[in-house]
C-alpha positions as CSV (number, residue, x, y, z in Angstrom):
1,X,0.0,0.0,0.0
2,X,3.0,3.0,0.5
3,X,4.2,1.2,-2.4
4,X,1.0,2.6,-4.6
5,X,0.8,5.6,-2.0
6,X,4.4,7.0,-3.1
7,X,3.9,6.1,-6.7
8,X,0.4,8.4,-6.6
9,X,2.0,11.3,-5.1
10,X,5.0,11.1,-7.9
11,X,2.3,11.6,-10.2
12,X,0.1,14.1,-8.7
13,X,3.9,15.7,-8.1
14,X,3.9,16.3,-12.2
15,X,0.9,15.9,-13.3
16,X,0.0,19.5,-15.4
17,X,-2.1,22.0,-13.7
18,X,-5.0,24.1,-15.4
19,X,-3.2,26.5,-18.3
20,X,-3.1,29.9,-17.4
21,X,-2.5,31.1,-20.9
22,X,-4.0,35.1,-21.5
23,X,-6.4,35.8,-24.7
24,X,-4.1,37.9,-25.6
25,X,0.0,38.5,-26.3
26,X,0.4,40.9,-23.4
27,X,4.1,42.1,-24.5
28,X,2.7,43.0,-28.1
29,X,-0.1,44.8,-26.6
30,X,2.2,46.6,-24.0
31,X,5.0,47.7,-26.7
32,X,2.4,48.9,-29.2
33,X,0.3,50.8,-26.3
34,X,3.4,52.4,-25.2
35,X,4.2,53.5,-28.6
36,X,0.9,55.3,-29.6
37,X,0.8,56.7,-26.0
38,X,4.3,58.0,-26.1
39,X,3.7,59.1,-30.1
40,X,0.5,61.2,-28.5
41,X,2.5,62.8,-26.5
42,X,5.2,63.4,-28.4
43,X,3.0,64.4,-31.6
44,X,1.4,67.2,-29.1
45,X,5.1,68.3,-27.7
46,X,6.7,68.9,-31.5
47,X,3.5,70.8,-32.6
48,X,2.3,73.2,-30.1
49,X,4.4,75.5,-31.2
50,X,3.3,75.6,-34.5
51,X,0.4,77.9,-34.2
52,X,2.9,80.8,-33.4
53,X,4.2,80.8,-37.4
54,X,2.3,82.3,-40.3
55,X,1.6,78.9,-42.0
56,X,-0.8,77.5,-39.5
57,X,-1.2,81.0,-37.3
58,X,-5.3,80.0,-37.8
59,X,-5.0,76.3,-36.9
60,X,-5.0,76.7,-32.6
61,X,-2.0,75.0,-29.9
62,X,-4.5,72.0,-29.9
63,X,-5.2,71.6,-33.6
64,X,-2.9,68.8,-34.6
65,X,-2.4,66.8,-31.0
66,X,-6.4,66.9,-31.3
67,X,-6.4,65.8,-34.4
68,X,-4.0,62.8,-33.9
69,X,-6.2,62.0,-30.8
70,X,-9.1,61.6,-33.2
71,X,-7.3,59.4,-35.8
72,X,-6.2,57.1,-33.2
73,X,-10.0,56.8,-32.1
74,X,-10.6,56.3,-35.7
75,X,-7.7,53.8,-36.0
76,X,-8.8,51.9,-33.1
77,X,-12.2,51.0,-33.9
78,X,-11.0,50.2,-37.5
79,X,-8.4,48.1,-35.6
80,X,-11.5,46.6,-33.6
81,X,-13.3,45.3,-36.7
82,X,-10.6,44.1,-38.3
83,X,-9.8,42.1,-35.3
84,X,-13.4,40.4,-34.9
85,X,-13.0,39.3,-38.5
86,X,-11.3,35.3,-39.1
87,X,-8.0,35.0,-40.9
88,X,-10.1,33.0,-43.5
89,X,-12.5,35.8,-44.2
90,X,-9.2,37.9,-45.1
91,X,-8.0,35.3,-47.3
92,X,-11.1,35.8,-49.4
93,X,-10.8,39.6,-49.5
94,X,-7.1,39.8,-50.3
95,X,-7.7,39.9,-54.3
96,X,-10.6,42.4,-54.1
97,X,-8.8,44.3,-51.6
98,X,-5.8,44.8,-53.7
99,X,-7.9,46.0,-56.9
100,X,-9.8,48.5,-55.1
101,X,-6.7,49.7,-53.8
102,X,-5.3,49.6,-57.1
103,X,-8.0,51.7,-58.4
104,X,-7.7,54.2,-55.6
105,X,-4.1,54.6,-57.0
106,X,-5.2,55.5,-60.4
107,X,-8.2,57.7,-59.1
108,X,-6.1,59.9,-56.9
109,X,-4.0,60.8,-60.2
110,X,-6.7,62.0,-62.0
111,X,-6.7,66.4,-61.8
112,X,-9.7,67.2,-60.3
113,X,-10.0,64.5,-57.5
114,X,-6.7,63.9,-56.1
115,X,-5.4,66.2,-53.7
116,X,-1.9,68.2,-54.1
117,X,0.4,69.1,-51.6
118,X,3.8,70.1,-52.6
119,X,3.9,69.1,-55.9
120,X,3.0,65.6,-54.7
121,X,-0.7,63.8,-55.7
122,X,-1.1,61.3,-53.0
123,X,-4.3,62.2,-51.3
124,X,-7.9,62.1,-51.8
125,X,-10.0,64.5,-49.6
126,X,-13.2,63.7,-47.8
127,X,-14.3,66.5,-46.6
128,X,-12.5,67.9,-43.7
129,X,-10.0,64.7,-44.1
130,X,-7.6,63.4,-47.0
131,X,-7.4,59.6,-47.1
132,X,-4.3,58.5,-48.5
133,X,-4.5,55.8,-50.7
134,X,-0.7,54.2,-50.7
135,X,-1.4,53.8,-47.0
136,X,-4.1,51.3,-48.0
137,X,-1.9,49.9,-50.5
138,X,0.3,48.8,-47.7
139,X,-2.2,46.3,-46.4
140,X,-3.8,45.6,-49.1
141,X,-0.1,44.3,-50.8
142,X,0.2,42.2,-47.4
143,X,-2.9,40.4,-47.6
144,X,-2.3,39.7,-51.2
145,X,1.2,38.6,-50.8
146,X,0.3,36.6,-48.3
147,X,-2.6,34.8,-50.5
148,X,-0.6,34.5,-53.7
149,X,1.9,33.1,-51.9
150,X,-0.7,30.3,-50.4
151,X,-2.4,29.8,-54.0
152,X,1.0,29.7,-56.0
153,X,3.0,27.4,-53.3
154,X,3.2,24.2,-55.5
155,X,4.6,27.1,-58.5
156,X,6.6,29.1,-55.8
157,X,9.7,27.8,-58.1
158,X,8.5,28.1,-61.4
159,X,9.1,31.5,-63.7
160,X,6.1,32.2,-65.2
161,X,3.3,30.7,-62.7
162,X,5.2,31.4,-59.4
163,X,7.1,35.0,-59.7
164,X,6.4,36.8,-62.7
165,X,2.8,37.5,-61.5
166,X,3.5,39.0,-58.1
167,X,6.6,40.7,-60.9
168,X,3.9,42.3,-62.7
169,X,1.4,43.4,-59.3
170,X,4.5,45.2,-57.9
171,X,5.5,46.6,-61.2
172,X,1.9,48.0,-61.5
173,X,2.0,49.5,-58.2
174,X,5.5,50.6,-58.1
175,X,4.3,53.1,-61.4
176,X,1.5,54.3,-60.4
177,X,3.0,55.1,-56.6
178,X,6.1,56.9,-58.6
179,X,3.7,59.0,-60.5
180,X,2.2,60.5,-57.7
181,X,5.5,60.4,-56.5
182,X,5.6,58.1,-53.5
183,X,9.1,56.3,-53.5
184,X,9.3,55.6,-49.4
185,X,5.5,53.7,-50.0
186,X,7.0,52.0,-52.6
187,X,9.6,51.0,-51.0
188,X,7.7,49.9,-48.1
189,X,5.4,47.8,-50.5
190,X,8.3,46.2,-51.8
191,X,9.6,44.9,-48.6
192,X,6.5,43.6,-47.7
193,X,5.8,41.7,-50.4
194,X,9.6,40.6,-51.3
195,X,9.8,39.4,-47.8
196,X,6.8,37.6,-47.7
197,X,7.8,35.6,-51.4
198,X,11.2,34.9,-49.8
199,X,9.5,33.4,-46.2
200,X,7.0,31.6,-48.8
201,X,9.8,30.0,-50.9
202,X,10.2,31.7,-53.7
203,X,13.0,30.4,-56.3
204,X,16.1,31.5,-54.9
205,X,17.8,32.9,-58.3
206,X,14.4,34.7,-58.8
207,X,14.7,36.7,-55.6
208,X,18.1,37.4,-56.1
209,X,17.5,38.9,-59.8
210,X,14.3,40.5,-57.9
211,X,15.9,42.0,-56.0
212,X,18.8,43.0,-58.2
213,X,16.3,44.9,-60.8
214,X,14.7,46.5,-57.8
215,X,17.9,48.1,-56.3
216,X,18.9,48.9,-60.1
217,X,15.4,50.8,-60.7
218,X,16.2,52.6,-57.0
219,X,19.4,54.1,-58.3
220,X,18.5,54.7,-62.1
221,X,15.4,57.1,-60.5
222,X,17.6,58.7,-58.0
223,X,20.3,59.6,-61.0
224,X,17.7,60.3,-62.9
225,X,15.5,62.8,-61.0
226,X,18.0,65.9,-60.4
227,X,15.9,66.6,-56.7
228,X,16.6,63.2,-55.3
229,X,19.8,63.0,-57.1
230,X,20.5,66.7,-54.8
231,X,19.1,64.8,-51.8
232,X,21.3,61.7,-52.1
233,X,24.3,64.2,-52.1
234,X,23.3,66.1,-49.5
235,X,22.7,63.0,-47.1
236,X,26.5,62.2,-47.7
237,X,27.9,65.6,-47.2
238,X,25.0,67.4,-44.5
239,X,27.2,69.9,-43.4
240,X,28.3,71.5,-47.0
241,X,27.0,75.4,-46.7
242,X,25.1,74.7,-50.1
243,X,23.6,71.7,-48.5
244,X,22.8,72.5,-44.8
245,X,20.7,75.4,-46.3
246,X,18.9,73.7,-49.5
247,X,18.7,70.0,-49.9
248,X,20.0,68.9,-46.1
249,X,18.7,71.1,-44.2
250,X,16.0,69.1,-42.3
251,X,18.8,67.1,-42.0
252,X,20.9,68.9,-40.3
253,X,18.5,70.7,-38.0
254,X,17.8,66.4,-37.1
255,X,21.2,65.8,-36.0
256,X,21.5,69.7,-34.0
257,X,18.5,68.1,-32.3
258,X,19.6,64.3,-31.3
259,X,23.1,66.0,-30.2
260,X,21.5,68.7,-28.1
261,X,19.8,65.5,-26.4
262,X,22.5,63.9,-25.3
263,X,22.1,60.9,-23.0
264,X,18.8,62.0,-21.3
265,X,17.7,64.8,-22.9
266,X,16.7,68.6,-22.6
267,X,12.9,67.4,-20.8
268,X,9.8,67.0,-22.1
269,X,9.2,70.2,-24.1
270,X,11.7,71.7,-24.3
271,X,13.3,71.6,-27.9
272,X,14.4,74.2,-29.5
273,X,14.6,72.8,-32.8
274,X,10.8,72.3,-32.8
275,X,10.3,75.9,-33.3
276,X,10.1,76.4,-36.9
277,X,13.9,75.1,-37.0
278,X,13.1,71.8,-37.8
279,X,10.1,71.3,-40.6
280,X,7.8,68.3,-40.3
281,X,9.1,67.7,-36.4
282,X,5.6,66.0,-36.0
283,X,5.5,63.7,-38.5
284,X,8.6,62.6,-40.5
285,X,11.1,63.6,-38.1
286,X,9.0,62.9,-35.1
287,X,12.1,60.8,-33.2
288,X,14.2,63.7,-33.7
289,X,12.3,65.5,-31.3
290,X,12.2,62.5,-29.0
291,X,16.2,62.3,-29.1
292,X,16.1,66.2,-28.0
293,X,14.1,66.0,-24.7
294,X,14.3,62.4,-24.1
295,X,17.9,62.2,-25.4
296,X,19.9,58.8,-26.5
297,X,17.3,56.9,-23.3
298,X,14.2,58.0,-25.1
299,X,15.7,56.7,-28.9
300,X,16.7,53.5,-27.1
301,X,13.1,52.5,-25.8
302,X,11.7,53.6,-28.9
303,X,13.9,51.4,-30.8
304,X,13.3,48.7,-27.9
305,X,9.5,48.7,-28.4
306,X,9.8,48.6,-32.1
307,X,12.2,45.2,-31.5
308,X,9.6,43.8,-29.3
309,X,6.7,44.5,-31.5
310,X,8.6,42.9,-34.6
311,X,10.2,40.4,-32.6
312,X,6.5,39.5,-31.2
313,X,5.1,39.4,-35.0
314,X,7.5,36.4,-36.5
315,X,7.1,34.5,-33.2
316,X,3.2,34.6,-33.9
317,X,3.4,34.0,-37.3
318,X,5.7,31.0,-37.0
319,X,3.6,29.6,-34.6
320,X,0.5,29.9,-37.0
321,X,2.2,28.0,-39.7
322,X,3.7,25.6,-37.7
323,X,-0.3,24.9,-37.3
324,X,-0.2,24.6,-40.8
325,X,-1.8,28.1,-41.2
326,X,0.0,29.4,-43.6
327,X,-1.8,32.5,-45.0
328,X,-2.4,33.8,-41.3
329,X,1.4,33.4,-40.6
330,X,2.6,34.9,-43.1
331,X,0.1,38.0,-42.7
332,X,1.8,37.9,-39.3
333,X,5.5,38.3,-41.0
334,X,4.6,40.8,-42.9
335,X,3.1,43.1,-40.6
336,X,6.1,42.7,-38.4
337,X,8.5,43.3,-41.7
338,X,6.5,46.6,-42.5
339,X,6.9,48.0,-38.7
340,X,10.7,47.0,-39.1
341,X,11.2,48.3,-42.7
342,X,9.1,51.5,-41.8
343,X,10.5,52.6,-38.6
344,X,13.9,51.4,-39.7
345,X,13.8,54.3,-42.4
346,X,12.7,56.8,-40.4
347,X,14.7,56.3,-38.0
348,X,17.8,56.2,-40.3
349,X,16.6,59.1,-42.2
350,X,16.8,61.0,-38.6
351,X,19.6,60.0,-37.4
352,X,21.4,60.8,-40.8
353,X,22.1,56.9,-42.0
354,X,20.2,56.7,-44.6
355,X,18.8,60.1,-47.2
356,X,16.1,62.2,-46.6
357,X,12.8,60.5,-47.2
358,X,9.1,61.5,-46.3
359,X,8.1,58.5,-44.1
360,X,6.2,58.8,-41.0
361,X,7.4,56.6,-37.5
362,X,4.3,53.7,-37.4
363,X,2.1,54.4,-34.8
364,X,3.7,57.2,-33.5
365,X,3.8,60.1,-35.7
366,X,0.9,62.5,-36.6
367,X,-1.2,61.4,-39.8
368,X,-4.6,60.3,-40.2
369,X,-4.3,57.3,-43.2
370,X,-1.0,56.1,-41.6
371,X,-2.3,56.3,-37.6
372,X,-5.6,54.1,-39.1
373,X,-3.6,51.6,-41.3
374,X,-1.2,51.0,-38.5
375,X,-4.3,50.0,-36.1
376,X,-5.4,47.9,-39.1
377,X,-1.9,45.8,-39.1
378,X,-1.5,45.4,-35.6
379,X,-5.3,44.4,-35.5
380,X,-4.7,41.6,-38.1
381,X,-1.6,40.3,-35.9
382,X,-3.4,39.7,-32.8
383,X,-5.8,38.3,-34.5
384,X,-3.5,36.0,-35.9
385,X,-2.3,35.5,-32.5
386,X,-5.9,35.0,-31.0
387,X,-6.7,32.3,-33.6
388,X,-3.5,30.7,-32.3
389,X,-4.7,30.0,-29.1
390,X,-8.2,29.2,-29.9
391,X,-6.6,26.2,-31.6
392,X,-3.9,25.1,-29.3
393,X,-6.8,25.6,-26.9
394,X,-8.2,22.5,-28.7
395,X,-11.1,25.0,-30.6
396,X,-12.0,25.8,-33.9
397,X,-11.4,29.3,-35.6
């Protein structure tokens, strides 16, 4: 009898108790929470001074941190019906998402609909907003990455069935983003999508000569456009008189600002460079202004969060196609490769590593397409990562 006594409490000793797994991935949720708070703040910081210059003397202190309050109320309730819809559902939408986007290219091209700003035709106002369709493109190139890549996986080696297709979508987009002009979209689009093919298993010598035409088309339109041509030139030499006041000069006043930072920063509100030195200090050089009152702690857990959230997106998605759910993963991958790709730019552009280009920090900067879309993406990874444990819950999605 304490012979069946001791071997009863052995296994009682390792028998498994009740999971205690969450709903949810609580360090995804607390890294992209922290971000949009922080970018709140931050967005309100950079422009509350810009009410004091001619340019937007009419628009109030308030105007743009109220505004970026608004889209991320906007965002999140996008975010929350995206998230209530199954992975399957998206699969079915990813070809009719991509034409409509598709058309919203072409129709914000057309004089008389799309919206100007700078020479550049990237928006299409509704009303008191402009919706910017490359934003959409963004996800809408995911999803159908992610599906082609599914439908095509027995032809992911072949020429003609497995990558000149996907060739051809991204050509298409790629000429109607440069005529608007949108390089850093395109780029973004790219990255997506090329990453996606590669974690799919696309033809190795096709990615590599994929890849090869791409960085070839990069530099033949930066030679061949005398403005970004100016802009490459000035990234390499910021501090050139003729460059520090022309082609560098946001630049410049980026690097005066993350060196005035230090190691922790002038406090909260107090940069200098945010009034009227620096143009665009809310939105594409956003993490400049964090460097100046947060200093080199405040670009550290920016770039910290950004790691987690990425980090948190290829764990999910590997998990999903290790349950043979392929499309969901990869949705997964790619919304953690356009975070990456995205914030990696803008925060090279800042810090002076890579050249000046007009892309916003996700989820932090002010802007009401890129605030929504952002929402959207992170939406579609946790519910990737819900789905995930419904099944390993032993349920049905």
């Amino acid at each position: 009898m304490s012979l069946i006594a001791d071997l009863t409490a052995s296994v009682n000793a390792v028998r498994p108790g009740r999971t205690r797994m969450r709903n949810y991935d609580a360090p995804l949720v607390l890294a992209a929470t922290t971000l949009l708070l922080l970018g709140l703040l931050m967005v309100y910081s950079a422009s509350i001074a810009l009410a004091d210059g001619p340019r937007y003397a009419s628009y109030g202190r308030y105007y743009f941190v109220l505004r970026h309050g608004l889209f991320l109320c906007a965002g999140l309730m996008a975010g929350a019906v995206v998230l209530v819809v199954p992975m399957r559902v998206w699969q079915r939408l990813a070809m009719p998402g991509f034409m409509a986007s598709l058309a919203l290219l072409v129709l914000v091209l057309i004089p008389g609909v799309g919206h100007e700003v700078n020479g550049a035709h990237r928006w299409i106002p509704l009303g008191p907003l402009n919706f910017q369709p490359s934003e959409l493109m963004k996800l809408a190139a995911l999803l159908y990455a992610a599906d082609y890549t599914v439908r095509k996986q027995e032809h992911m080696q072949a020429f003609s069935r497995g990558f000149l297709p996907m060739a051809c979508a991204l050509g298409g987009v790629g000429m109607l983003l440069l005529l608007e002009p949108d390089l850093g979209a395109f780029i973004v689009i790219v990255a997506i999508a090329v990453g996606i093919l590669f974690l799919g298993g696309i033809n190795g010598k096709y990615f590599s000569s994929l890849l090869a035409v791409l960085v070839s088309t990069f530099l033949a339109l930066i030679w061949l456009s005398p403005w970004r041509r100016a802009r490459l030139f000035a990234y390499l030499d910021p501090w050139n008189d003729a460059n520090a006041y022309g082609s560098a000069y946001q630049l410049s006043h980026s690097l005066i600002a993350l060196g005035r930072g230090e190691w922790l920063g002038v406090g909260l509100g107090a940069s200098v460079e945010k009034l009227h030195y620096l143009p665009e200090a809310h939105t594409d050089f956003l993490m400049a202004v964090v460097g100046e009152e947060l200093g080199f702690a405040g670009v550290l857990l920016v770039i910290m969060l950004f790691a987690v959230l990425v980090q948190r997106g290829f764990d999910i998605g590997r998990q999903a196609i290790a349950m043979e759910r392929t499309f969901a993963g990869l949705v997964a991958h790619g919304v953690a490769i356009w975070f990456g790709v995205q914030a990696f730019i803008n925060m090279g552009v800042c810090l002076g590593l890579l050249p000046t280009k007009g892309l916003t920090l996700p989820l932090m900067s002010y802007g009401g397409s890129g605030v929504v879309m952002n929402l959207c993406g992170l939406a579609l990874m946790l519910r990737v990562d819900i789905e995930n444990r419904i099944m390993m819950r032993g349920g049905r999605t």
